[in-house]
SEBA-539233 format. One record per residue (C-alpha): residue number from 0; residue in three letters; x, y, z. Coordinates in pm, 1 decimal. Each point is the difference from the previous one (the first is absolute). Example, Ala and Ser with C-alpha at 12.3 -4.5 7.8 and 13.67 -1.06 7.14 Angstrom:
BEGIN
0/ALA/1230.0/-450.0/780.0 $
1/SER/137.0/344.0/-66.0 $
***
This chain:
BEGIN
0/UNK/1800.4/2091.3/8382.3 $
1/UNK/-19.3/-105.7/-360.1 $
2/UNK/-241.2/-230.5/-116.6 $
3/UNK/82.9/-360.8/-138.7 $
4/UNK/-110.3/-52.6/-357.5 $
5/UNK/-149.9/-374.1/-46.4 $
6/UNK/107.3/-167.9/-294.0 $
7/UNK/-240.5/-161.8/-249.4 $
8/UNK/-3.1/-359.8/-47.9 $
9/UNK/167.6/-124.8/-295.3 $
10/UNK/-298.6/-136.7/-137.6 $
11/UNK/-217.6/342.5/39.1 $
12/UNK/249.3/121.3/-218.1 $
13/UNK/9.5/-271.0/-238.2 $
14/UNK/-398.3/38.5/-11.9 $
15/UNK/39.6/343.9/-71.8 $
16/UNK/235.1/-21.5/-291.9 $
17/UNK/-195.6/-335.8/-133.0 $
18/UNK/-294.8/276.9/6.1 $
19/UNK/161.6/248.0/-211.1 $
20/UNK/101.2/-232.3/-265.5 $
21/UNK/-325.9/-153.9/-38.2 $
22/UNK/-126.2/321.1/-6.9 $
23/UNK/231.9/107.4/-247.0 $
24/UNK/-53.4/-323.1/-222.8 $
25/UNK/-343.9/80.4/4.9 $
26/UNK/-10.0/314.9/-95.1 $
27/UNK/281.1/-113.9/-289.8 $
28/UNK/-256.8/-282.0/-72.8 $
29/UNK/-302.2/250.0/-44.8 $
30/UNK/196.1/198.6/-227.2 $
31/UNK/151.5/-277.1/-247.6 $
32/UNK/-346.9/-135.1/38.9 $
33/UNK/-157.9/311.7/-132.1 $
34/UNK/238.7/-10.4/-276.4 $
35/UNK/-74.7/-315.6/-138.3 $
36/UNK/-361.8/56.9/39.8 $
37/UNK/56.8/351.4/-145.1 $
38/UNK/199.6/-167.7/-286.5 $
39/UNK/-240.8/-273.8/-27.8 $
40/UNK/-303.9/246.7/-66.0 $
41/UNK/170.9/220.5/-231.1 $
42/UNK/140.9/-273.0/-213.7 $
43/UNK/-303.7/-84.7/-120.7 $
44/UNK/-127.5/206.5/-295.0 $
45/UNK/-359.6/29.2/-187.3 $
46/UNK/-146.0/224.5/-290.9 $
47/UNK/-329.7/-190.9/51.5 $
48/UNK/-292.3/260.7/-44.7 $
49/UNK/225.1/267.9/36.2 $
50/UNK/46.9/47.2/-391.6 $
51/UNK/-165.3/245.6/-187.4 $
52/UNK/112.9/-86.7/-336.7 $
53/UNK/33.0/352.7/-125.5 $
54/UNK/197.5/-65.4/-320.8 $
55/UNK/-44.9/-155.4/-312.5 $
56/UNK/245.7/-309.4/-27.5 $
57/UNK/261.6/105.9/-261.2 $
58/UNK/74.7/-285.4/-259.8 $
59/UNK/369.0/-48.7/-130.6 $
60/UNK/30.4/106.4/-339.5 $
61/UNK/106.6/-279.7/-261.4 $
62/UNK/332.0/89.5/-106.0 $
63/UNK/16.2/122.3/-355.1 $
64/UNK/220.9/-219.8/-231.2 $
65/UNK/125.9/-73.0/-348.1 $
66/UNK/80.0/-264.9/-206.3 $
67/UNK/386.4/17.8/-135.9 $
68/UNK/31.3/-76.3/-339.4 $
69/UNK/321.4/-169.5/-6.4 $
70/UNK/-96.3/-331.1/240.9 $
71/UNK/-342.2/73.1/36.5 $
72/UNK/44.5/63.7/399.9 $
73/UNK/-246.4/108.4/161.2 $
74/UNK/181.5/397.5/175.9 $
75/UNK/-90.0/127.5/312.9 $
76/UNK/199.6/291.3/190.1 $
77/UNK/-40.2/31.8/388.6 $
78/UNK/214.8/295.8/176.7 $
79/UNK/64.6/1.8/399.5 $
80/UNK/-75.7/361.9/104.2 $
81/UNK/-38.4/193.4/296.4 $
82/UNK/-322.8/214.7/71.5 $
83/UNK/-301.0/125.4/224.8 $
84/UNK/-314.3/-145.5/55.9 $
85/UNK/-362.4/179.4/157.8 $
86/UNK/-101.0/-322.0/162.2 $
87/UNK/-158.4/188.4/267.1 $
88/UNK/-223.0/316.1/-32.0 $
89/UNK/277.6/310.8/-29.2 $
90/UNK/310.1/-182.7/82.2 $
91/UNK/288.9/-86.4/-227.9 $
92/UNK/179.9/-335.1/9.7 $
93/UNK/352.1/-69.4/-51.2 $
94/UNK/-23.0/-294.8/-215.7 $
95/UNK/193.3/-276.9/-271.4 $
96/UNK/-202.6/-111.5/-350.8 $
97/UNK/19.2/-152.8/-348.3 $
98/UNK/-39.5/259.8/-199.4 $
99/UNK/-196.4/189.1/211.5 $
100/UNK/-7.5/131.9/376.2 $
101/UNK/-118.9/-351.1/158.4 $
102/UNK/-2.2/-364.6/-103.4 $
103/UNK/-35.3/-57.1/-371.3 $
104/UNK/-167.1/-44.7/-317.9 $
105/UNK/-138.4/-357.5/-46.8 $
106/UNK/221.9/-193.5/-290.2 $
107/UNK/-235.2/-278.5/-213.0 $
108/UNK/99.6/-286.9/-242.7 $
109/UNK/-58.0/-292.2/-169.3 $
110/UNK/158.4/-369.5/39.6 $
111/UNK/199.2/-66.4/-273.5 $
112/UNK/113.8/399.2/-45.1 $
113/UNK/365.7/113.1/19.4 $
114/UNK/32.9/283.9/250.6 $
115/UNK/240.6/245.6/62.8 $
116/UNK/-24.1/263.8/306.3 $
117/UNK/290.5/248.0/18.3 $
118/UNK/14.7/201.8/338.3 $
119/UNK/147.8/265.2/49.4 $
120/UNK/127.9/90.4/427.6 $
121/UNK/-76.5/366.0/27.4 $
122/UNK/38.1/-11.2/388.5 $
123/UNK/260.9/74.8/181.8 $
124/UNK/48.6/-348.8/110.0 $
125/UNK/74.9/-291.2/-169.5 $
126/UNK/-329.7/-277.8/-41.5 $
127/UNK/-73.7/-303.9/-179.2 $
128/UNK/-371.0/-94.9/-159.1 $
129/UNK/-101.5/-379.2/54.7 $
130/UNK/-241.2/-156.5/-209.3 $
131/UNK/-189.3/-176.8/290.4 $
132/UNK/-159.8/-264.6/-155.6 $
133/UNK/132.8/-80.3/-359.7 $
134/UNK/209.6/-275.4/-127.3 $
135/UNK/302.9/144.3/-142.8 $
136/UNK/379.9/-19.3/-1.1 $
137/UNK/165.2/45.5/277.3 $
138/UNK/212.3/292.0/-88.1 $
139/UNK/-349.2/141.8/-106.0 $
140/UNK/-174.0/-8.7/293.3 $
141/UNK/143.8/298.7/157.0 $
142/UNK/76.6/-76.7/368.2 $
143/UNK/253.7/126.3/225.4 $
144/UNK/300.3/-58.6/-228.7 $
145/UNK/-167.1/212.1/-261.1 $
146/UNK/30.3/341.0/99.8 $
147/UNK/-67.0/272.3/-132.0 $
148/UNK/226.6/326.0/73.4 $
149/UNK/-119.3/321.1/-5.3 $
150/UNK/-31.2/148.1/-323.9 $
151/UNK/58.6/-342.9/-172.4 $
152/UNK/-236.4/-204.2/-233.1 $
153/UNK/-47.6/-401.3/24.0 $
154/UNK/-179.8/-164.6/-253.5 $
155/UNK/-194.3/-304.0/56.7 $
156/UNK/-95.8/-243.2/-266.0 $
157/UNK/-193.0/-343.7/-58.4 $
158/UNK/-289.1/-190.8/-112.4 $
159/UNK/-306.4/-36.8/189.3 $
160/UNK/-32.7/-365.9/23.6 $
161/UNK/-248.6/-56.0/281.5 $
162/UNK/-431.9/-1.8/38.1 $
163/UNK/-190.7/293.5/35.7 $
164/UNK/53.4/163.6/381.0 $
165/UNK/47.9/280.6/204.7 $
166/UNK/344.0/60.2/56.1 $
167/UNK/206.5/325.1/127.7 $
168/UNK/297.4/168.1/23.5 $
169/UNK/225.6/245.1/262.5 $
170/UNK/329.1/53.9/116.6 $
171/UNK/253.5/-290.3/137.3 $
172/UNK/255.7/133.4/178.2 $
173/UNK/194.8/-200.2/236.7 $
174/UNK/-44.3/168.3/367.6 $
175/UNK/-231.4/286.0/-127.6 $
176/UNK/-295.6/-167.2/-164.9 $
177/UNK/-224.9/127.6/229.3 $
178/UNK/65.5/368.9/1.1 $
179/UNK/-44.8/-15.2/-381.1 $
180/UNK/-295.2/-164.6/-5.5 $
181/UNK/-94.2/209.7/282.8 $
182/UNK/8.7/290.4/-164.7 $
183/UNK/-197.7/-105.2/-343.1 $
184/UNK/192.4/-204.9/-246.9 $
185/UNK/-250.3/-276.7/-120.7 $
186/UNK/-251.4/-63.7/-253.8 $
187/UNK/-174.6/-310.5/-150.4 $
188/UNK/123.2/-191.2/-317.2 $
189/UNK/-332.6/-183.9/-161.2 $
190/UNK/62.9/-298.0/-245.4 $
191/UNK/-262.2/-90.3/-253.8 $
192/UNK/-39.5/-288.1/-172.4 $
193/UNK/-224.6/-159.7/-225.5 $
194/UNK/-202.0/-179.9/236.0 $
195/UNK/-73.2/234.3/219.4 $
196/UNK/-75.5/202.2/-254.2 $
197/UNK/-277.9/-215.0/-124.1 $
198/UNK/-137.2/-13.8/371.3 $
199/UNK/-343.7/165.6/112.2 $
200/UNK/164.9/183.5/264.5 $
201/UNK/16.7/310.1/56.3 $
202/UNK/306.4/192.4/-216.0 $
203/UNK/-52.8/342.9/-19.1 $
204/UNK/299.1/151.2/171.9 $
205/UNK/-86.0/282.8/197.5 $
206/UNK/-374.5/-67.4/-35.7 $
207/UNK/-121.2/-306.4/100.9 $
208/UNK/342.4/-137.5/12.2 $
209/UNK/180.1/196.1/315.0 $
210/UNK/352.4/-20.6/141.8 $
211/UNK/-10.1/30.2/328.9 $
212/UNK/317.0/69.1/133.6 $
213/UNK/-36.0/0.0/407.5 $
214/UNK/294.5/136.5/258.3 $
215/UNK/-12.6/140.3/335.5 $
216/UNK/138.2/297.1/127.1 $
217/UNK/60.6/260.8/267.0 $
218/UNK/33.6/377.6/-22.5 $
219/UNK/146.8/281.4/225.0 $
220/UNK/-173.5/303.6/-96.2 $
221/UNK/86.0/11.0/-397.2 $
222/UNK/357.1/-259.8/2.8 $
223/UNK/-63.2/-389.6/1.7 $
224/UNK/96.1/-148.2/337.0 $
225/UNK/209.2/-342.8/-28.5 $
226/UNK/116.4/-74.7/296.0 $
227/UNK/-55.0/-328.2/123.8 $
228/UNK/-158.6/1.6/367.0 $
229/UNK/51.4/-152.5/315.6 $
230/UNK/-72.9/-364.6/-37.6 $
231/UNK/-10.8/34.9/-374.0 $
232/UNK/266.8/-332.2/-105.5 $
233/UNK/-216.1/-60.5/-268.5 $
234/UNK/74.8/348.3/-164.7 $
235/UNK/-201.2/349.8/-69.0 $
236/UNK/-351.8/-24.9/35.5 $
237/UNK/-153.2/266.1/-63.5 $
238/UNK/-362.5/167.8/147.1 $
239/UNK/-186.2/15.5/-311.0 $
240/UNK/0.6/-116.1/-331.0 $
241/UNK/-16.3/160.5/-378.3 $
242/UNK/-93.5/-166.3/-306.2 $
243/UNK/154.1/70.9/-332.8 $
244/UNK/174.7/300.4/210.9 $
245/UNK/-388.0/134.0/102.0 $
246/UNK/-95.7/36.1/340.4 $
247/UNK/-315.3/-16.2/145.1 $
248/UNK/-91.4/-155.5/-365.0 $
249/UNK/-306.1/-82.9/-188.2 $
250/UNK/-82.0/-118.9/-352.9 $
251/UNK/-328.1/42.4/-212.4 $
252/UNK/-109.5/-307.7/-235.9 $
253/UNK/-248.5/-31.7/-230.0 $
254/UNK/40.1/-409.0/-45.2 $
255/UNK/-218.8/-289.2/184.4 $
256/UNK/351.5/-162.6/-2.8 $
257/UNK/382.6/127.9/72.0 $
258/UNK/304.8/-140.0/45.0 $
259/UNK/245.0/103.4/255.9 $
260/UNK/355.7/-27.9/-23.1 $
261/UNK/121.9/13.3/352.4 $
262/UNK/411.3/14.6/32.6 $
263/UNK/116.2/54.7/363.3 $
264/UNK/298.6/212.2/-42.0 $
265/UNK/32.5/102.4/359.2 $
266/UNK/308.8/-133.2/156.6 $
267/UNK/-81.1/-152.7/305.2 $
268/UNK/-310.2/30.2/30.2 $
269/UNK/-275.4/-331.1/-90.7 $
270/UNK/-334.8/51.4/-53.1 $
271/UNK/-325.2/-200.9/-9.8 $
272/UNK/-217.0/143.1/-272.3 $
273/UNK/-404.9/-67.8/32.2 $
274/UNK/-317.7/218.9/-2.8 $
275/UNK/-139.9/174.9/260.6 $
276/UNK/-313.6/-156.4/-31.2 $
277/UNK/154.5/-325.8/-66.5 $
278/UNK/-118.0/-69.2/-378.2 $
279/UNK/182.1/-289.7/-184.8 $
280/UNK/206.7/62.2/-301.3 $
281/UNK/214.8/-227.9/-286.0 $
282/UNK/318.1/2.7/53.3 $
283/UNK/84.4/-50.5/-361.8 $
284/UNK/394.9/15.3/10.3 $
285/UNK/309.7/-11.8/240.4 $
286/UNK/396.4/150.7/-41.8 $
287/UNK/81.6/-149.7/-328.0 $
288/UNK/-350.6/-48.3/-176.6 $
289/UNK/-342.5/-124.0/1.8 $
290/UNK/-154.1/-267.1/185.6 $
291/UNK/-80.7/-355.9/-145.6 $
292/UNK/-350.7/91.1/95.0 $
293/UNK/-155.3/283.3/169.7 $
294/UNK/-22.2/-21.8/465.3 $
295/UNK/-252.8/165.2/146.2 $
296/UNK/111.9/210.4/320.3 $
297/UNK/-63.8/245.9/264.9 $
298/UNK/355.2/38.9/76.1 $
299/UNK/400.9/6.0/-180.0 $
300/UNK/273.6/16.1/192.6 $
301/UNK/253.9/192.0/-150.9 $
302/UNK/373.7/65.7/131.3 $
303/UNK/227.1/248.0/-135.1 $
304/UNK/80.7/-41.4/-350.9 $
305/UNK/-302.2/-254.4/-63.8 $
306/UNK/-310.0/84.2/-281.4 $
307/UNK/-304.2/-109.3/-46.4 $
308/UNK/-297.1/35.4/-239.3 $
309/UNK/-364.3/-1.7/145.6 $
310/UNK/-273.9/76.0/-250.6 $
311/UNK/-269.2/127.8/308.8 $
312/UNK/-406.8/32.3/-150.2 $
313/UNK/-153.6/362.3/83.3 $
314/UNK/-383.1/135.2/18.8 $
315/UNK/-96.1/311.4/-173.4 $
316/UNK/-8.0/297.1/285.5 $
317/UNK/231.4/-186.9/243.8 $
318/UNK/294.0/63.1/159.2 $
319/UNK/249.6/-291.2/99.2 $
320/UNK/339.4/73.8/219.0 $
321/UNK/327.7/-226.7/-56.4 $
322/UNK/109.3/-90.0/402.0 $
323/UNK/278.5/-161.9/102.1 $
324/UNK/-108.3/-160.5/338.7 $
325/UNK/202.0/-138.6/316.4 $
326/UNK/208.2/-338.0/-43.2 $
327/UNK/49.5/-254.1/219.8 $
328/UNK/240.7/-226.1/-153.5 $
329/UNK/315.3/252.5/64.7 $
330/UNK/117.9/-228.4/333.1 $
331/UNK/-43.3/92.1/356.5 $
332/UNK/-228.7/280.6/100.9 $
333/UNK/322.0/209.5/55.0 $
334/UNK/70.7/-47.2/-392.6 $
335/UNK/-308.5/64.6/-105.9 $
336/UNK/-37.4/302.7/206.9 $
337/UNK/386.9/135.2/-97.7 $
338/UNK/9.9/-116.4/-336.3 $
339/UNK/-334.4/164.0/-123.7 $
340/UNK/-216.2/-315.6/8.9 $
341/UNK/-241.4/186.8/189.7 $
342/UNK/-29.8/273.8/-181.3 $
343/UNK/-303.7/87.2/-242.1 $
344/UNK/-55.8/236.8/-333.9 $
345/UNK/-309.0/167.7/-189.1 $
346/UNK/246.8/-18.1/-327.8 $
347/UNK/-220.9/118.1/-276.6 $
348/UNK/-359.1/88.7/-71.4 $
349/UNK/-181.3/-93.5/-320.5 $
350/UNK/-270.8/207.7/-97.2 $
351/UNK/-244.2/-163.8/-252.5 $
352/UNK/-187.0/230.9/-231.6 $
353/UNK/-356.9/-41.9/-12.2 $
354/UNK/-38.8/-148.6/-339.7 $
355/UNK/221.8/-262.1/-69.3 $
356/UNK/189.7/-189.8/-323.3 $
357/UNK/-110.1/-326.8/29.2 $
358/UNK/283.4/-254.2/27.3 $
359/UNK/58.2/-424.1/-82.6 $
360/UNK/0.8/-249.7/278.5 $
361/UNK/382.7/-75.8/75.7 $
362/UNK/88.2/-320.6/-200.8 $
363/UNK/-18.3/-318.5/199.0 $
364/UNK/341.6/-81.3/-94.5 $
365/UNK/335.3/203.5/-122.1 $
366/UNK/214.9/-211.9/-153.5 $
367/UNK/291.8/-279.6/56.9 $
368/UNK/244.2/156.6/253.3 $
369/UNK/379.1/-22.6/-113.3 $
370/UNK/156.0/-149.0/301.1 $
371/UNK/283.7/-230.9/107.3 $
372/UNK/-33.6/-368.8/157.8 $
373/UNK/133.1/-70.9/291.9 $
374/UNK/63.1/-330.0/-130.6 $
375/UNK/232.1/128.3/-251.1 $
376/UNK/251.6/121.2/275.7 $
377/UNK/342.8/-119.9/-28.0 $
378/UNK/125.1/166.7/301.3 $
379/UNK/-145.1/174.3/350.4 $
380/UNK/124.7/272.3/171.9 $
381/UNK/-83.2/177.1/365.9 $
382/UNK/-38.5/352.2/90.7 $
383/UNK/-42.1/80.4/395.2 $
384/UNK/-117.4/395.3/13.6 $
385/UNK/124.3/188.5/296.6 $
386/UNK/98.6/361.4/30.9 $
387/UNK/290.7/98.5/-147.4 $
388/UNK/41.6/-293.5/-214.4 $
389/UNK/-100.4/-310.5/-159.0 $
390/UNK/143.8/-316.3/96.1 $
391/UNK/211.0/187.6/264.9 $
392/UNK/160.7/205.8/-228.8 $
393/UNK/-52.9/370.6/-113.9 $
394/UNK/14.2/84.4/-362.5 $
395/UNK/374.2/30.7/-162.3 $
396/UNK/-19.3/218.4/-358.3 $
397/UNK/349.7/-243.0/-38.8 $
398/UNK/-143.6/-313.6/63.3 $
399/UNK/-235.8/-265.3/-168.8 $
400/UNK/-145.7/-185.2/231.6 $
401/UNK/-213.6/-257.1/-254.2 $
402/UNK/37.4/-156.8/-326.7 $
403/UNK/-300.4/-127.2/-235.2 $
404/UNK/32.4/-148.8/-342.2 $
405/UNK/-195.2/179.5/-286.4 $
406/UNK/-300.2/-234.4/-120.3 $
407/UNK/-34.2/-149.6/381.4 $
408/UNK/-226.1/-27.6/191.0 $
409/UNK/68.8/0.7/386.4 $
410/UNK/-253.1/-29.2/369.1 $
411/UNK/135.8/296.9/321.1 $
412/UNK/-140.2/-63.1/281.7 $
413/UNK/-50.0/364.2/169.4 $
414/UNK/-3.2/-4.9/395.2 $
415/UNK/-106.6/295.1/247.2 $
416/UNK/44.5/-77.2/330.7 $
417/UNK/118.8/355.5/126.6 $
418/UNK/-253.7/95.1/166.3 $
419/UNK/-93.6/261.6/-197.0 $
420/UNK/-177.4/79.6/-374.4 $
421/UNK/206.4/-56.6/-314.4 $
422/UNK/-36.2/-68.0/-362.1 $
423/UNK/192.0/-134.2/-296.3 $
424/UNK/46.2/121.5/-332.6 $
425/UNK/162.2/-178.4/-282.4 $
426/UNK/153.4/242.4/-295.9 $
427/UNK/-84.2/-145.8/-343.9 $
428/UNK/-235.9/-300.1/39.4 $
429/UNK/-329.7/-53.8/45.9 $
430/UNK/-38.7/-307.2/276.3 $
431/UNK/-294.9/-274.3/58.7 $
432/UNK/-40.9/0.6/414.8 $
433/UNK/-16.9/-338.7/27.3 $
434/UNK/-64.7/-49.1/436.6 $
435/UNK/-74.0/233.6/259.2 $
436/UNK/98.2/-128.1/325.4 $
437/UNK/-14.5/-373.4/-171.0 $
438/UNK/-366.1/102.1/-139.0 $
439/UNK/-189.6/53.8/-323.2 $
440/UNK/65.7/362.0/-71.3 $
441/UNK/-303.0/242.6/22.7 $
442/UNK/-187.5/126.1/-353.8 $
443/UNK/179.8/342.5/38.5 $
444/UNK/314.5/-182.2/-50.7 $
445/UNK/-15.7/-232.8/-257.8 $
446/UNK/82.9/232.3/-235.2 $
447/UNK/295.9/130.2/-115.4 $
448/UNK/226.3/168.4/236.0 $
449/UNK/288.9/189.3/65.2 $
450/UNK/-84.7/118.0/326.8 $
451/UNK/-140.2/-206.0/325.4 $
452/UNK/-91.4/138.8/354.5 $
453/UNK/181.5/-226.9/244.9 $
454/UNK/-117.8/53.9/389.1 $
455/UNK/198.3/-161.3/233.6 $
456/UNK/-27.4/-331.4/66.9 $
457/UNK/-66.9/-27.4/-369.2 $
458/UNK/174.0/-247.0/-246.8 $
459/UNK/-73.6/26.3/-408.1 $
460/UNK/154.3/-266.3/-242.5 $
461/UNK/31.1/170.4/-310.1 $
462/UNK/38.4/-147.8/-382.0 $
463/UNK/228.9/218.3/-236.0 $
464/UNK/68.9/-59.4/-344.9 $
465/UNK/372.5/186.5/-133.2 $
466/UNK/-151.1/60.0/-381.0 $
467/UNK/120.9/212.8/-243.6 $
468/UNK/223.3/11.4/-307.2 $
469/UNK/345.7/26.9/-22.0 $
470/UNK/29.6/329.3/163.2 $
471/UNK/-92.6/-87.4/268.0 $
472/UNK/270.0/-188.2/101.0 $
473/UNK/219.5/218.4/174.4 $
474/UNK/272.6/-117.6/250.7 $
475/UNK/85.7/332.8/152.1 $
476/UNK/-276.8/213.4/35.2 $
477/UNK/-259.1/-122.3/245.2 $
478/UNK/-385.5/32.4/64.6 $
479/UNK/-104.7/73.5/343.9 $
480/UNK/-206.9/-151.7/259.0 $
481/UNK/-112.9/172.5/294.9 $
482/UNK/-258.6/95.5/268.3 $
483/UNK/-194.1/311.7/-165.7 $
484/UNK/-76.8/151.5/308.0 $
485/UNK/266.8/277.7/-112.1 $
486/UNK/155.4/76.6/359.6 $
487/UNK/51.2/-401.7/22.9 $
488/UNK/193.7/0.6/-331.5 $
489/UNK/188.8/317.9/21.3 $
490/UNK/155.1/-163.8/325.5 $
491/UNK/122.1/-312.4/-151.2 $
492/UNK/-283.6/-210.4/-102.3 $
493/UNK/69.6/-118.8/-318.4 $
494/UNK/232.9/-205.0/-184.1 $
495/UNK/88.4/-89.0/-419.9 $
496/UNK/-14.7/-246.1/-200.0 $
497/UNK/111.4/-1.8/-363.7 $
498/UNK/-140.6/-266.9/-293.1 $
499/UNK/272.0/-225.7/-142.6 $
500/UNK/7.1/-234.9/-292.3 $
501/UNK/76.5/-385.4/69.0 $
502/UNK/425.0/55.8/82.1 $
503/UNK/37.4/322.3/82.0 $
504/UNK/37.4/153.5/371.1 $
505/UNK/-83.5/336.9/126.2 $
506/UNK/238.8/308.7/13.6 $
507/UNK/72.7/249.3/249.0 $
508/UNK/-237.5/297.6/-127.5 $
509/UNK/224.3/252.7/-234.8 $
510/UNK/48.7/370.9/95.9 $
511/UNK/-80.8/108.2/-351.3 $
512/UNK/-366.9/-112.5/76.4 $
513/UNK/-45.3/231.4/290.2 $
514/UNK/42.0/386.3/-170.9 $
515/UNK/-181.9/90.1/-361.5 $
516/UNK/136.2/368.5/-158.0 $
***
């Protein structure tokens, strides 16, 4: 006789499945858990104590020049080239330079100068060089519109009508600005003028005057590594960071006193420069120039494409190392975390000789600055930052989106609310910050800038004054403004505007201005 099989209950079996799944989603749970927490620990990044500043920082050459004796300009020649680089002990670098394997020689003149730069493109892909920083025509100022095809030569021309500063230049291609800064095409412009000149502050370039030209990086084995990251929306951010293309770097001085030029050219990456051991220093000048009066500081912020000048006070026998420490003003923890807020640098060690030059107290005060009124403003304007555009829309090469009269002076209001780090950069002028979030503006930025770090939840009102003679009016060939976090812009985060004289309207940007032969 066969045996009757007893069925289950419907709900043992319900049970049963209900237990699987949750088993399942637990086990799915532990896994994605251990991913973010996997992600979350190896996002963060730190150099701190870990350097052993090997090599002697290298110092940018100043690029030789001549004086033409036709028009009195003021000659330079910069050539894009391909080459190889020994960053690290043995291993050969594919790499991009001016006129030499990586970044470039550093270009100096003096207000009031003519100036003539002719570059020649021997890549084998067409660039642009942008004069970040200087007032100068628009067609000039060599941004995406101004390329430069292989083999070809563009010369750039113009006056140096602006205060002494610490300006810079590197490529500007639309979409690919990042892989060509990436790979080494910048260098620092200096403008002297008399004032500064007459100035107890340190000025001996390359000895108690440094450039100090600071971008991060990663390598696999002897090839740079660009890729981005999980998590990364703000960009590449790299594991370690070179100065002046020197890793691990250290300088010698023999002066109570130096002045450090710092110009982040990483792009993406912000960094929070201080001492280790927490020591005050002057910040003396910002982007476009020198302060009113000296600040004293333990810490400058400093976002891609922004310089300052710190003059920092040194003891015979010591040794001092440049840090850039953890932020907390990048946002929510998740930011901070994904967007390198958390992350720390040992940047550069100075190494003071035993005996050293004495040198004069920095001067109590610098000068007048040369900076717009916001009261003078006959118009405002509104910029919301978001990725992949501004204002909602992405950069069009074709289109124009504003219009400012030459001699002007105008207020933009400059909103981040995505959630996210951005900045703002504004081609050709040098702008007062006039609120931050509806406040006074720190001492670090009451200077004159080109460049500001905006966090989100952050809102700047700017002042801008359109200056400039004749040529500078220019209805179809814009300036840019954009987020200088480089993977921001290249995906859309820019727009143009072109300066107008009183009556005339803007023009849909030529093709002729896009190719030079």
């Amino acid at each position: 006789m066969t045996p009757r099989t007893r069925k289950r209950p419907a709900s043992r079996r319900l049970r049963r499945v209900l237990l699987v799944l949750g088993s399942l989603a637990a086990v799915l749970a532990l896994a994605v858990g251990g991913g973010v927490l996997w992600l979350w620990s190896d996002a963060k990044v730190s150099t701190v104590g870990e350097a052993e500043f090997r090599d002697e920082m290298a110092v940018p050459p100043l690029a030789p020049s001549h004086i033409d004796e036709k028009d009195g300009a003021r000659v330079f020649d910069l050539r894009m080239r391909a080459g190889e680089k020994e960053f690290k002990s043995g291993l050969r670098t594919a790499t991009w330079g001016f006129n030499g394997d990586y970044l470039g020689p550093t270009l100096r003149a003096g207000r009031g100068e003519k100036v003539r730069v002719r570059v020649r493109n021997g890549l084998d892909e067409a660039s642009s060089v942008h004069w970040h920083g200087m007032h100068l025509p628009a067609r000039m100022d060599g941004g995406p519109h101004r390329m430069i095809e292989p083999g070809a030569e563009w010369t750039a021309q113009w006056t140096v009508d602006q205060p002494a500063a610490t300006l810079w230049y590197h490529p500007h291609p639309h979409g690919r600005t990042e892989a060509h800064v990436q790979r080494g095409l910048a260098g620092m412009f200096l403008v002297d003028d008399e004032r500064s000149e007459r100035l107890a502050l340190p000025k001996r370039y390359g000895v108690d005057d440094l450039p100090v030209i600071v971008q991060d990086v990663t390598f696999d084995g002897a090839d740079f590594d660009h890729g981005h990251g999980l998590m990364r929306a703000t960009g590449f951010l790299g594991d370690r960071t070179m100065v002046n293309g020197t890793l691990d770097p250290y300088r010698v001085v023999r002066d109570e006193r130096v002045r450090l030029r710092l110009l982040n050219a990483s792009t993406a990456r912000t960094y929070d420069f201080g001492f280790s051991d927490g020591r005050d220093v002057a910040l003396v000048g910002t982007d476009g120039g020198l302060l009113e009066r000296p600040a004293t500081t333990d810490r400058i912020q400093l976002s891609p494409g922004e310089r300052a000048e710190i003059v920092v006070r040194m003891k015979a026998g010591e040794r001092a190392v440049l840090r850039s420490f953890p932020q907390d003003n990048y946002g929510d923890r998740w930011q901070r975390r994904f967007a390198g807020g958390d992350d720390s640098f040992d940047v550069l060690q100075l190494r003071a000789a035993d005996r050293l030059r004495s040198s004069p107290e920095v001067p109590s005060r610098l000068g007048e600055l040369e900076l717009p009124n916001a009261e003078d403003a006959v118009r405002g304007r509104n910029f919301d930052l978001e990725m992949g555009g501004i204002n909602g829309r992405a950069m069009d090469m074709g289109r124009i989106d504003d219009t400012v009269t030459r001699g002007t002076t105008e207020v933009w209001t400059v909103r981040n609310d995505n959630g996210m780090p951005h900045n703002f950069h504004v081609h050709d002028v040098q702008f007062r910050v006039v609120e931050v979030n509806g406040k006074t503006p720190p001492p670090e930025l009451r200077g004159r800038k080109d460049t500001v770090f905006l966090p989100s939840g952050t809102t700047m009102k700017l002042a801008l004054r359109f200056d400039g003679g004749p040529e500078f009016a220019d209805p179809e060939v814009p300036f840019m403004y954009h987020c200088h976090l480089l993977y921001h812009e290249d995906g859309g985060m820019m727009g143009q505007f072109v300066v107008v004289d009183k009556g005339q309207r803007a023009r849909t940007p030529g093709s002729g201005d896009h190719g030079h032969h």
